[in-house]
C-alpha positions as CSV (number, residue, x, y, z in Angstrom):
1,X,100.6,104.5,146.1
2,X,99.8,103.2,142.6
3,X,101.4,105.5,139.8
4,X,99.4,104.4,136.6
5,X,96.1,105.2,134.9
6,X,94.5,103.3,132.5
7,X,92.2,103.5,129.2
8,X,90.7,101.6,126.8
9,X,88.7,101.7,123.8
10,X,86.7,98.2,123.6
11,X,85.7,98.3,120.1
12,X,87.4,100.9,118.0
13,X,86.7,101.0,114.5
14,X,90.3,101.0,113.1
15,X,92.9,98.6,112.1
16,X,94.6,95.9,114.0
17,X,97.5,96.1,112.2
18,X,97.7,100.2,112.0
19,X,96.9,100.0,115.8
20,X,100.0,97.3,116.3
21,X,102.1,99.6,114.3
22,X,101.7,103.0,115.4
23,X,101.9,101.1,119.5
24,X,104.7,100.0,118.8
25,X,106.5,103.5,117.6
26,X,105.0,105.0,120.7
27,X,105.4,102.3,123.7
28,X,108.1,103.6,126.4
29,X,107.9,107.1,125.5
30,X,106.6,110.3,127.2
31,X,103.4,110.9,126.8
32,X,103.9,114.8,125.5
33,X,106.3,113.4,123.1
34,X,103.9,110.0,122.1
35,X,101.0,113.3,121.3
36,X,103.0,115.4,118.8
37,X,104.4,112.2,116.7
38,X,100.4,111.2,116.8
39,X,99.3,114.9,115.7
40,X,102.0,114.7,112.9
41,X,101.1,111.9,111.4
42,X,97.4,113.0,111.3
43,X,99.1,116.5,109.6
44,X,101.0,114.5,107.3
45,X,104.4,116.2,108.7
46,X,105.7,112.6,109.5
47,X,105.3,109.4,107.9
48,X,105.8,105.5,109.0
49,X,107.0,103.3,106.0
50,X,105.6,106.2,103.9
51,X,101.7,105.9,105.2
52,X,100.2,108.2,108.0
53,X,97.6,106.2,109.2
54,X,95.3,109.0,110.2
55,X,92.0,107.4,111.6
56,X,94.4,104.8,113.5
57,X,96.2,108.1,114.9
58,X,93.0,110.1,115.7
59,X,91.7,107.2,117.9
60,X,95.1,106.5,119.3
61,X,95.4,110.4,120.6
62,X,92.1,110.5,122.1
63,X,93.0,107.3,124.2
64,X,95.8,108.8,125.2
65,X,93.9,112.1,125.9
66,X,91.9,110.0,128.3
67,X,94.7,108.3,129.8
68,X,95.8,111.7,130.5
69,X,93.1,112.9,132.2
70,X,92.3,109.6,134.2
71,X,95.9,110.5,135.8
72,X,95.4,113.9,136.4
73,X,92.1,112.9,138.6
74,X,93.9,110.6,140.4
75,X,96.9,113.1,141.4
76,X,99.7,112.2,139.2
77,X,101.8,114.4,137.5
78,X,101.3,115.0,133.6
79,X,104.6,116.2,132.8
80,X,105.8,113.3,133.9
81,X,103.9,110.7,132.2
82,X,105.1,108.0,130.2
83,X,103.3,105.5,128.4
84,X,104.4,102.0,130.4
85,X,101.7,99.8,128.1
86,X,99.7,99.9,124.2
87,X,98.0,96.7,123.2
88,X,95.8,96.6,120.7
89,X,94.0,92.9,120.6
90,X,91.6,91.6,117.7
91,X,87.9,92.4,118.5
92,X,85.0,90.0,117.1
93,X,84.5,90.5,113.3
94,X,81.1,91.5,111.4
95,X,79.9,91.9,107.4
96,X,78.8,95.3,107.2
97,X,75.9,95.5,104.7
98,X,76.0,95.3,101.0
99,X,75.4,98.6,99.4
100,X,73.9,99.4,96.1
101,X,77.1,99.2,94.4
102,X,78.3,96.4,95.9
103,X,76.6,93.0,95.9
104,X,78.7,91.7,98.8
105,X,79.2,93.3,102.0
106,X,82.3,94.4,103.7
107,X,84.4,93.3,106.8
108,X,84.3,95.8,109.7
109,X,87.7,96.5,110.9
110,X,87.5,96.7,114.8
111,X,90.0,96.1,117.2
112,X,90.4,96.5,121.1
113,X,92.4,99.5,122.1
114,X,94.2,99.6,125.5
115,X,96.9,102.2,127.0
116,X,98.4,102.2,130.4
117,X,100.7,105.4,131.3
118,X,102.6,105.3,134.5
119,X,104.8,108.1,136.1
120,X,108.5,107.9,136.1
């Protein structure tokens, strides 16, 4: 029987290099654990490198929300749920439109968001 679940985010509208970051602070641990690190960062309890990335986190923890609940549909056990894989891979870029203030417009930062959690 296959013990992962999967989700993804195809075009998220945070940073590649937040996203690569924060990943890599949360790959290989339990999923309960990987939620309150994401929660305190967005609370400003905990830093990385003295930044708290909060839009990164807030995407992050409702991916791993979903991952969550894409295992608990397809019988696994939550407690017991540890995230096995977090990539985060550069999505196509676009100029978002000049403003009134600005005569230029401004790069979109997007990036492709993918969590796999597996039971241990």
């Amino acid at each position: 029987m296959k013990k992962t679940a999967k989700a993804s985010r195809p075009v998220a509208r945070v940073s590649l290099k937040d996203s690569v970051l924060i990943f890599k602070q949360i790959r290989n641990k339990n999923l309960k654990k990987a939620k309150t690190f994401l929660n305190e960062l967005i609370e400003h309890k905990k830093s990385l490198d003295g930044r708290y990335y909060p839009t990164a986190s807030k995407e992050i923890l409702s991916l791993l929300k979903e991952a969550e609940s894409n295992a608990e549909s397809l019988g696994l056990d939550t407690e017991r749920l540890f995230i096995k894989r977090a990539a985060a891979n550069k999505a196509f870029t676009f100029i978002l439109p000049k403003s009134r203030y600005t005569h230029r417009g401004r790069r979109a930062k997007m990036c492709h968001l993918e969590v796999e959690v597996e039971e241990r």
